[in-house]
DOFI-494213 format. One record per residue: residue number from 1; x, z, y of N, C-alpha, C in turn; residue in three letters. Coordinates in steps of 0.001 Angstrom, whole numbers, plus 500000, padded with zeros to 6 digits. Layout:
% residues N
LOMI_NUM_X_Z_Y_X_Z_Y_X_Z_Y_ALA;
...
//
This chain:
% residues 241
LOMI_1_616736_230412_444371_617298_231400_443455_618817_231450_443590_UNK;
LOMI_2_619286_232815_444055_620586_232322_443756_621364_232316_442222_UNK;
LOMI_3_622496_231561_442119_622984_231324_441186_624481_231659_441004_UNK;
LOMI_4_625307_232006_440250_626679_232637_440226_627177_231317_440671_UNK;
LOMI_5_628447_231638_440992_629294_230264_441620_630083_229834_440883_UNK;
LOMI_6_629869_228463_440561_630480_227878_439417_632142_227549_439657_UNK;
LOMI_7_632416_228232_441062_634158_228425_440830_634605_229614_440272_UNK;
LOMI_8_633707_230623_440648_633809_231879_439347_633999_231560_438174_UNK;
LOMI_9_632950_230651_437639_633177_230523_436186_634249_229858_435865_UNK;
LOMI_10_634520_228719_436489_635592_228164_436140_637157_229286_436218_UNK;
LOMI_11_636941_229349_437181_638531_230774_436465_637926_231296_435570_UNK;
LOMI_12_637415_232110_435338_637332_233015_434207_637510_231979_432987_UNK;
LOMI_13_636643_230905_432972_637161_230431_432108_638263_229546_431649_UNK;
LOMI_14_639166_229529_432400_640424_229207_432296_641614_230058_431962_UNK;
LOMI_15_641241_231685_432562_641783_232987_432494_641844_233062_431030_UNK;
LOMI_16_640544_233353_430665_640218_233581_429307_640714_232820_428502_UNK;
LOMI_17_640474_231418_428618_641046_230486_427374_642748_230561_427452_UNK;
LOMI_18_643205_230790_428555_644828_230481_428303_645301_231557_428009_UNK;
LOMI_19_644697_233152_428491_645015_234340_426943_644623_234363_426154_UNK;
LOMI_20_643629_233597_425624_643032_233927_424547_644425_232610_423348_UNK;
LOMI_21_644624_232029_424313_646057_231044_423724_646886_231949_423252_UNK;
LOMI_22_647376_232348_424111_648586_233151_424233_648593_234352_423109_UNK;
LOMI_23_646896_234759_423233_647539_235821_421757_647341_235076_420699_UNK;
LOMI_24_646491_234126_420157_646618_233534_419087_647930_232729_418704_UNK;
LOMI_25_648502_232180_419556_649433_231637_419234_650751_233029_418858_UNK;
LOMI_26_650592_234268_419220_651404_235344_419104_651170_235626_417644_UNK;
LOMI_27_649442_235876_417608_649592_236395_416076_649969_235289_415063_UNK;
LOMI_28_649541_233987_415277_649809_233092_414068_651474_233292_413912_UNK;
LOMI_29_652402_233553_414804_654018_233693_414282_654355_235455_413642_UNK;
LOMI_30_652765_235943_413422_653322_237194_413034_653868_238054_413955_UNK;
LOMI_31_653626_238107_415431_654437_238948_416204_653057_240321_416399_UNK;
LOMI_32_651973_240380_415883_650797_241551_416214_651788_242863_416432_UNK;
LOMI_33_651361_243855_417370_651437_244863_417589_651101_246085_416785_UNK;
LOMI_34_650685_245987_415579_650420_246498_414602_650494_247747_414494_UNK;
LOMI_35_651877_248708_415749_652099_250106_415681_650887_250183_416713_UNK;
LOMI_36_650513_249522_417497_649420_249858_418377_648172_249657_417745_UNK;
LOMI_37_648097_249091_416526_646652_248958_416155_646629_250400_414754_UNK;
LOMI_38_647680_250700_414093_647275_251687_413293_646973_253150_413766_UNK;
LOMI_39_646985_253838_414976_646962_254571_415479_645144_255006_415432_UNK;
LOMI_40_644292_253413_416530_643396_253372_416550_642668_253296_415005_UNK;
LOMI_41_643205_252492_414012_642787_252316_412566_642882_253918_412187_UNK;
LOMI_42_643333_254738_412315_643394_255961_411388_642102_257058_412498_UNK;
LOMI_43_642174_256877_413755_641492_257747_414300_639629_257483_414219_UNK;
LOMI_44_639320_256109_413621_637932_255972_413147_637256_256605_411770_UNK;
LOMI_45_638289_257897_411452_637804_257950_410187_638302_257850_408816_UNK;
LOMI_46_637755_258723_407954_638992_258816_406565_638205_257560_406128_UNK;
LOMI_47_638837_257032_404779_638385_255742_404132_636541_255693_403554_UNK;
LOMI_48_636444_257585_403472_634906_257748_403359_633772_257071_404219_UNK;
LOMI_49_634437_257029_405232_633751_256541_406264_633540_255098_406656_UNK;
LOMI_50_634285_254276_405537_634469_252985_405733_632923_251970_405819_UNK;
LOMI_51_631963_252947_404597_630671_251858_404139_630182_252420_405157_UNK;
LOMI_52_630065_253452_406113_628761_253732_407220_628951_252983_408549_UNK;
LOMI_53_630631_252307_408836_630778_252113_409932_630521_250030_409657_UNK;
LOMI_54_630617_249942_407851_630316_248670_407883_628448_248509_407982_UNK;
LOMI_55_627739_249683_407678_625992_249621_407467_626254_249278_409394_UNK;
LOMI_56_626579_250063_409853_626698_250031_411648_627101_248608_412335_UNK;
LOMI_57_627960_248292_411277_628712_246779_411522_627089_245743_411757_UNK;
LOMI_58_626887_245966_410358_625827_244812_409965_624160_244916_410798_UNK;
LOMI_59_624267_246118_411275_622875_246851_411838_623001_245841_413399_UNK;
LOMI_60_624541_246462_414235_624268_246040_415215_624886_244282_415542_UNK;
LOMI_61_624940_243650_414044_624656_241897_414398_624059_240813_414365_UNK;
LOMI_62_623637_240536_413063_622761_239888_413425_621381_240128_413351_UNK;
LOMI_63_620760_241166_412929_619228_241937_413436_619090_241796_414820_UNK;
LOMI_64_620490_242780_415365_620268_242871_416616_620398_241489_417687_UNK;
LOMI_65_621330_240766_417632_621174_239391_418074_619879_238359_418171_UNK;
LOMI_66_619284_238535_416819_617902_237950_416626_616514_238672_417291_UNK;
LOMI_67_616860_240195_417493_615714_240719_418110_616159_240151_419816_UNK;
LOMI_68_617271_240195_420084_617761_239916_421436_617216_238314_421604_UNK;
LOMI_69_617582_237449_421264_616900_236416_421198_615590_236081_421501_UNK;
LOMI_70_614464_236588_420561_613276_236600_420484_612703_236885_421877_UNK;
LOMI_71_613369_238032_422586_613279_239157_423723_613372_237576_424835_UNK;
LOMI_72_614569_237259_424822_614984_236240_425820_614029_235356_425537_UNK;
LOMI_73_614317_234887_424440_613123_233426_424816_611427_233966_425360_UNK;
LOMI_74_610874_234830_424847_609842_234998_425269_609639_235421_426608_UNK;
LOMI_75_610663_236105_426833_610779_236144_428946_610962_235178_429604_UNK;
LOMI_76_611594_233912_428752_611681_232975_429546_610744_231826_429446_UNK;
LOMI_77_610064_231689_428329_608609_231265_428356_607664_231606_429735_UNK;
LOMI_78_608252_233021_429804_606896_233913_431275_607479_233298_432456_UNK;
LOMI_79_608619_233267_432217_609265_233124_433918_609352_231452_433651_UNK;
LOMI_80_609115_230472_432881_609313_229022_432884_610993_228846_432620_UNK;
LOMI_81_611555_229509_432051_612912_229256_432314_613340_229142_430604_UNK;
LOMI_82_612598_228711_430144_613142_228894_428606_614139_227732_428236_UNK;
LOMI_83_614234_227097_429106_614755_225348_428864_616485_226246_429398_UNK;
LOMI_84_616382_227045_430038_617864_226951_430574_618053_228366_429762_UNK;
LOMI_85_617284_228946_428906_617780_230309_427939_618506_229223_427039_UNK;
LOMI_86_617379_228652_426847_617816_227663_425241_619374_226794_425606_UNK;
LOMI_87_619587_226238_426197_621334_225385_426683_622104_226762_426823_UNK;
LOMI_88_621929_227797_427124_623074_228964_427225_623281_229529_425594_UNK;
LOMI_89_621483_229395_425211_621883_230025_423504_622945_228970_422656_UNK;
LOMI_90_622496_227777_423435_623596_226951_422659_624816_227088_422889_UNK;
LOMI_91_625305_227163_423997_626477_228261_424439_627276_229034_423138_UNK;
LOMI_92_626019_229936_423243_626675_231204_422407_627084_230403_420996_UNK;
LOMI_93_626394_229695_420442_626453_228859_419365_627225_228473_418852_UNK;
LOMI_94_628125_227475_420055_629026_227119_419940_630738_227673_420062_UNK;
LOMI_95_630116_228860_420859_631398_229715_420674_631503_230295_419442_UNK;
LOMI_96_630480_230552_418427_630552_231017_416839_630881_230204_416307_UNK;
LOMI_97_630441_229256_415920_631058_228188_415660_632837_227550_415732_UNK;
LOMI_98_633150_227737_417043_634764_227317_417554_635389_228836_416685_UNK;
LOMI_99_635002_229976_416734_635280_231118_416200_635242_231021_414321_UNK;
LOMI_100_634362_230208_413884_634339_230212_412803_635378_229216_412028_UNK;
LOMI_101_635143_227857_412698_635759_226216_412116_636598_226104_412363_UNK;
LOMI_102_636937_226625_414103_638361_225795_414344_639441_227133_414861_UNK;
LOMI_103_639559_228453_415618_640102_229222_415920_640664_229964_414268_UNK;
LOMI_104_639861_230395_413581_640119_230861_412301_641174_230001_411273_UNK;
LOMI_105_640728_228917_411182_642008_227800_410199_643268_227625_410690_UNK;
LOMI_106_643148_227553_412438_643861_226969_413373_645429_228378_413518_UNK;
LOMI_107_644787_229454_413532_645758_231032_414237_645776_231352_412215_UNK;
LOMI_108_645110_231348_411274_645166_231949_409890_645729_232992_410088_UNK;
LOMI_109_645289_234281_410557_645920_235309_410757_645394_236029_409683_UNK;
LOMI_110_645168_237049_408770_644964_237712_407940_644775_239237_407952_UNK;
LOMI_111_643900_239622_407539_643732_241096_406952_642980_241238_406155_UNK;
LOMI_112_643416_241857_404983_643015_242338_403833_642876_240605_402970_UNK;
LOMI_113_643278_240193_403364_643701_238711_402457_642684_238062_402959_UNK;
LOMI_114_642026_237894_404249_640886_237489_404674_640700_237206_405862_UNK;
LOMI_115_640976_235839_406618_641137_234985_407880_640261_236123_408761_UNK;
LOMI_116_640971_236478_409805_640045_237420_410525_640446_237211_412060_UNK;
LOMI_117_640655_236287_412321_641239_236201_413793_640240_235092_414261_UNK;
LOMI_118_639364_235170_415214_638853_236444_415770_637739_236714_414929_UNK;
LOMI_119_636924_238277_415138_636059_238457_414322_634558_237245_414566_UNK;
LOMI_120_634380_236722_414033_632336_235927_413819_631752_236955_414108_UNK;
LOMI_121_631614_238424_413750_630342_239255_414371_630639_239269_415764_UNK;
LOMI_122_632103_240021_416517_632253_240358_417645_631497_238753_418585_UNK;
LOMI_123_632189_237921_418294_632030_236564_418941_630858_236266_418804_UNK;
LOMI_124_629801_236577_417993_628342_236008_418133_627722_237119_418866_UNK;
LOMI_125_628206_238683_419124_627590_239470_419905_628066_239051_421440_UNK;
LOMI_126_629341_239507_421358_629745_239036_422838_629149_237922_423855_UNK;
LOMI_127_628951_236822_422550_628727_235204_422918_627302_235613_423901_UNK;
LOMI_128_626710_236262_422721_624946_236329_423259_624964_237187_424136_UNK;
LOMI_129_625575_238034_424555_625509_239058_425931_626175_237878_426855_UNK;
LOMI_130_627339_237178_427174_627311_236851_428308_626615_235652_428198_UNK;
LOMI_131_625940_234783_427206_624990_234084_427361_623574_234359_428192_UNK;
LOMI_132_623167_235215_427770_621680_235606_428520_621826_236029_429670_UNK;
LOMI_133_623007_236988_429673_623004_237318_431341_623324_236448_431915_UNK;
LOMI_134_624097_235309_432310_623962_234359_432878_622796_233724_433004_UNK;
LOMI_135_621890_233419_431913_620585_232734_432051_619859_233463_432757_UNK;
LOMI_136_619504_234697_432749_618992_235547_433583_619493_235693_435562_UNK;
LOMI_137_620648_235361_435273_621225_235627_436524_620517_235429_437409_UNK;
LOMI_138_620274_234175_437479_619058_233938_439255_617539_234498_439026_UNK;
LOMI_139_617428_235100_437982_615856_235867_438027_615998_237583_438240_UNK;
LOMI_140_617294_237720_438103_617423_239244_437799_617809_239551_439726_UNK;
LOMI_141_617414_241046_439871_618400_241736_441104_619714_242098_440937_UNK;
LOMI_142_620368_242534_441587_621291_243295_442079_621724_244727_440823_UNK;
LOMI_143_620402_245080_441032_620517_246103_439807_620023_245966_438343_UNK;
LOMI_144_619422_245092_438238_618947_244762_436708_620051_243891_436081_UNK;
LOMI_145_620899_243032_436918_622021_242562_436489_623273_243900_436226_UNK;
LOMI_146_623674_244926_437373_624247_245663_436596_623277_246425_435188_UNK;
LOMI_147_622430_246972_435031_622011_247502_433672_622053_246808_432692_UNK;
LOMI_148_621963_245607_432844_622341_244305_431781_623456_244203_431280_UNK;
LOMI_149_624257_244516_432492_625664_244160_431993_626675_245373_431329_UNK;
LOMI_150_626002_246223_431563_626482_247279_431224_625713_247859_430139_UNK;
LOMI_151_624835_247640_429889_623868_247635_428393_624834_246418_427466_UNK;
LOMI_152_625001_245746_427656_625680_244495_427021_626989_245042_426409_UNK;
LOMI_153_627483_245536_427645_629206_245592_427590_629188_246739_426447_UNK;
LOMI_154_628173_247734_426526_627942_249245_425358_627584_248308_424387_UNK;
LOMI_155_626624_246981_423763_626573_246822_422562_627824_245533_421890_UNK;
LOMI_156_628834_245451_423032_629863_244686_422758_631081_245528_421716_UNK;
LOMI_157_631133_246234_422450_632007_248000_422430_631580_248288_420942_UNK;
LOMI_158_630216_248635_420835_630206_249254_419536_630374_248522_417739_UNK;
LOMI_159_629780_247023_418206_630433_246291_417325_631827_245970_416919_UNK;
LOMI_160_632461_245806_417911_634015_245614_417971_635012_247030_417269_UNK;
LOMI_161_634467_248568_417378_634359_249405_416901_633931_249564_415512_UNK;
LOMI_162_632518_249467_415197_632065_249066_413636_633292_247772_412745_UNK;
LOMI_163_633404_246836_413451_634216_246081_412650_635088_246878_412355_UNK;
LOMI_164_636057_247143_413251_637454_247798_412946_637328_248931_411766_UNK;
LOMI_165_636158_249596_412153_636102_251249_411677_635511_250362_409883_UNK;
LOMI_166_635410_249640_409650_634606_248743_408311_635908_248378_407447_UNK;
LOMI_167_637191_248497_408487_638361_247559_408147_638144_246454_407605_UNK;
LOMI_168_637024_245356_408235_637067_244181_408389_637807_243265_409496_UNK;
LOMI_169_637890_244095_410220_639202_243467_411312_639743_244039_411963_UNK;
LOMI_170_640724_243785_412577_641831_245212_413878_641422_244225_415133_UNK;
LOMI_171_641794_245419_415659_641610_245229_417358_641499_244051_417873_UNK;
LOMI_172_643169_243553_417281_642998_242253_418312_642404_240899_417772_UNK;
LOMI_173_641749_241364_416953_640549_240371_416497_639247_240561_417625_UNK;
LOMI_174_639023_241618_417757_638014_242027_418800_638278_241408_420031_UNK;
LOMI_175_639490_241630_420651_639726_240855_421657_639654_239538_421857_UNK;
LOMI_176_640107_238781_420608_640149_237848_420850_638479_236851_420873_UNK;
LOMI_177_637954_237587_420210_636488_237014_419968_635907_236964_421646_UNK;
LOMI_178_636263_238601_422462_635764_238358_423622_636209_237275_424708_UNK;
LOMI_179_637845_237378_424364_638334_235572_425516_637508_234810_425288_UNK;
LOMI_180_637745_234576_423892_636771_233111_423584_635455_233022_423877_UNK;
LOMI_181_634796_234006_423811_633499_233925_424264_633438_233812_425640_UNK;
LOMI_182_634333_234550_426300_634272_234267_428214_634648_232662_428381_UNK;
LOMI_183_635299_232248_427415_635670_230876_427933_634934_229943_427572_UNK;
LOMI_184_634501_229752_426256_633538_229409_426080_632123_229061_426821_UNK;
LOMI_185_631816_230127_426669_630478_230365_428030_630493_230709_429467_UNK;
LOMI_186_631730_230957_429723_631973_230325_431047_632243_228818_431104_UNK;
LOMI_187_632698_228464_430996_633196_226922_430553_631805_226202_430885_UNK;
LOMI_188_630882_226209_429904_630107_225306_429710_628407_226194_430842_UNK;
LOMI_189_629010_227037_430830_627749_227223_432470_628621_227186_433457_UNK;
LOMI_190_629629_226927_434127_630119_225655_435186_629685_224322_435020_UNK;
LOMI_191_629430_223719_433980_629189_222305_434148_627590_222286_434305_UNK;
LOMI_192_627192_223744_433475_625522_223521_433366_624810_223629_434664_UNK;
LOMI_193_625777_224737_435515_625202_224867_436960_625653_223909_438302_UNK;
LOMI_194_626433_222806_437660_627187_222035_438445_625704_221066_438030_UNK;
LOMI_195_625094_220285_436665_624246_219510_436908_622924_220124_437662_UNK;
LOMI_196_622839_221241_438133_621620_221823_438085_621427_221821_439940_UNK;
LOMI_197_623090_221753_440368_623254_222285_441453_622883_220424_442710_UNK;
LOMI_198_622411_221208_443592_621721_219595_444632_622624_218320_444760_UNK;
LOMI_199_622416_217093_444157_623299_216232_444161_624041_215940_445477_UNK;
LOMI_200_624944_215078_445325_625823_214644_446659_626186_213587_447014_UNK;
LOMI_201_625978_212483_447845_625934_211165_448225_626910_211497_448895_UNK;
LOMI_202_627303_210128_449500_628261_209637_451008_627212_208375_451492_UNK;
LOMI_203_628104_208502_452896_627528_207744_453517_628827_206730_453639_UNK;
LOMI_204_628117_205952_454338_629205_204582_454585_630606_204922_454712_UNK;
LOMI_205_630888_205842_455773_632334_206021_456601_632669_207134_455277_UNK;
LOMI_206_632130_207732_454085_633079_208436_453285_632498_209886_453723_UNK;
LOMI_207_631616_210247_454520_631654_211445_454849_630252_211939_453643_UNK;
LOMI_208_630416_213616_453561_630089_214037_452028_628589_214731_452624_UNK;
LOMI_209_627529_214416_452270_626427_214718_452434_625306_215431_451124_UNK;
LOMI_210_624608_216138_451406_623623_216545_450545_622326_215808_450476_UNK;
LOMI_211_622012_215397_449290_620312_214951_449656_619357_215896_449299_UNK;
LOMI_212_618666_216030_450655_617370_216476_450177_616538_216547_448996_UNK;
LOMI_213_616744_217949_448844_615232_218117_447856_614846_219093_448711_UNK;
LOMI_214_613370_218891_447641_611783_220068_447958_612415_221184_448067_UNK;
LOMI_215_613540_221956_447243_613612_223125_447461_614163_223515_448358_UNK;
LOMI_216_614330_222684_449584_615068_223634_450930_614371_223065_451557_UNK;
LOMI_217_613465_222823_452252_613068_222174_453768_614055_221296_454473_UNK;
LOMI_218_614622_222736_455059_615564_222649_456028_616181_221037_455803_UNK;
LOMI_219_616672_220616_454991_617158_219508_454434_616592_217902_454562_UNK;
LOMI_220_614876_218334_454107_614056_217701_454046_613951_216540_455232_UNK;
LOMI_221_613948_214930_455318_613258_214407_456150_611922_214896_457219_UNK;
LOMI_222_611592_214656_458397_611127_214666_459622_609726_214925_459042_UNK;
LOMI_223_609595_213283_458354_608244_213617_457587_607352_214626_456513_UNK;
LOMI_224_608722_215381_455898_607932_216018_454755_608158_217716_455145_UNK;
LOMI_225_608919_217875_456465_608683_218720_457130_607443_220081_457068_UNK;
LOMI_226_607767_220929_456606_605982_221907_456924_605415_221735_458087_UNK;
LOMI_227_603968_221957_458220_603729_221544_459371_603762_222744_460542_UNK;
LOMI_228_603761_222959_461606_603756_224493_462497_602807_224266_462105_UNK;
LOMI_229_602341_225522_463496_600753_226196_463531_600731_225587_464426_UNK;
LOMI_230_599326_225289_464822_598619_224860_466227_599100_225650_467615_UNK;
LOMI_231_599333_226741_467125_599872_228053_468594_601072_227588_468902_UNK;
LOMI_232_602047_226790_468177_603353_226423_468256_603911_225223_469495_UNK;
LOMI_233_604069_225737_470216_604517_225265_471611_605917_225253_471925_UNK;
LOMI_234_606865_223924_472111_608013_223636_472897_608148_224131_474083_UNK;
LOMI_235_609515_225224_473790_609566_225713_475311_609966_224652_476376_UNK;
LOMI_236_609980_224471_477597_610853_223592_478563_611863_224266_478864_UNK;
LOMI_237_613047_223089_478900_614377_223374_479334_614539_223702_480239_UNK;
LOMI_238_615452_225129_480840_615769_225185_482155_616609_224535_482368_UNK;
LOMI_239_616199_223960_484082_616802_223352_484627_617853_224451_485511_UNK;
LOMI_240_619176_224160_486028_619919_224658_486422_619836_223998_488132_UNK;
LOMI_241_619451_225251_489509_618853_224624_490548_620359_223592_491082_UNK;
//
């Protein structure tokens, strides 16, 4: 199966966590961009509009997260892979969590008299989109990974939207929920695909070897070799006259 490359993840998640620094540590001194966020705040809508975009808020999080869930684990029951849905859901988990306990007390940024940096809905949606698609990754194609990801990225979008448009949080609450979630769950599927990935011995002189497992042959000792077919005949070497 292939599997994303866990030097990918590791940048991203290093990318992510050291902006996702950089703006928190911006807003906790009060420096937010604020002429850039009221622009977007006024174009979602007169204040009438505030309870439909919070019903929208609440519709697309945690219903929708929990039906998403259900969806994943039971595909991965079919495909045997539920053991590695379940360590990514924990993933997401824990990025709600770091979003809730320690990013929120830590940046105390405020709106409407109410710790909002980064948003808990955005960060438990985000979390669970790049959670599953990763778990999915080595079962999915080429193209079911883009529709995934781009189905994902549309129900990332519209929450991050509902919040704002709810005036439960501005923008760069949204943003920030998504660093953290890339770092987060990038972060911890580098290490998950690093234990997963074929161990590595040395030999005496220091030189870096793979050991064999079942899942490559090629690798495999002499003995555990497949066997040919009976028709399977060694050519002879030409000799040069």
């Amino acid at each position: 199966m292939e599997r994303v490359q866990r030097r990918t993840l590791t940048v991203i998640a290093l990318l992510s966590l050291l902006s996702f620094v950089l703006l928190a540590a911006d807003l906790a001194q009060g420096h937010g961009v604020y002429g850039f966020e009221g622009p977007l705040l006024r174009s979602l809508g007169s204040p009438a509009s505030v309870d439909t975009w919070a019903e929208a808020a609440d519709l697309f999080a945690a219903p929708a997260i929990i039906g998403v869930l259900i969806i994943a684990f039971a595909f991965g029951v079919w495909r045997r892979c539920v053991v590695r849905v379940a360590v990514y859901a924990g993933f997401a988990a824990v990025a709600f969590l770091t979003s809730e306990y320690v990013a929120k007390p830590l940046v105390h940024e405020t709106y409407n008299h109410l710790l909002t940096f980064p948003s808990g809905n955005v960060t438990a949606v985000c979390a669970t989109v790049i959670a599953m698609w990763l778990a999915f990754y080595p079962l999915f194609g080429r193209w079911a990974r883009s529709v995934t990801l781009l189905l994902g990225a549309a129900w990332v979008l519209l929450i991050s939207v509902a919040v704002v448009g709810a005036e439960w949080h501005t923008p760069f609450d949204a943003l920030g929920s998504v660093l953290l979630s890339l770092a987060v769950i990038a972060g911890g599927g580098a290490v998950f695909e690093r234990v997963l990935s074929p161990r590595s011995a040395r030999t005496d002189d220091g030189e870096a070897v793979t050991v064999a497992t079942r899942d490559d042959p090629r690798r495999l000792p002499q003995a555990h070799q497949p066997a040919r077919p009976a028709s399977w005949r060694r050519r002879p070497a030409r000799v040069s006259p």
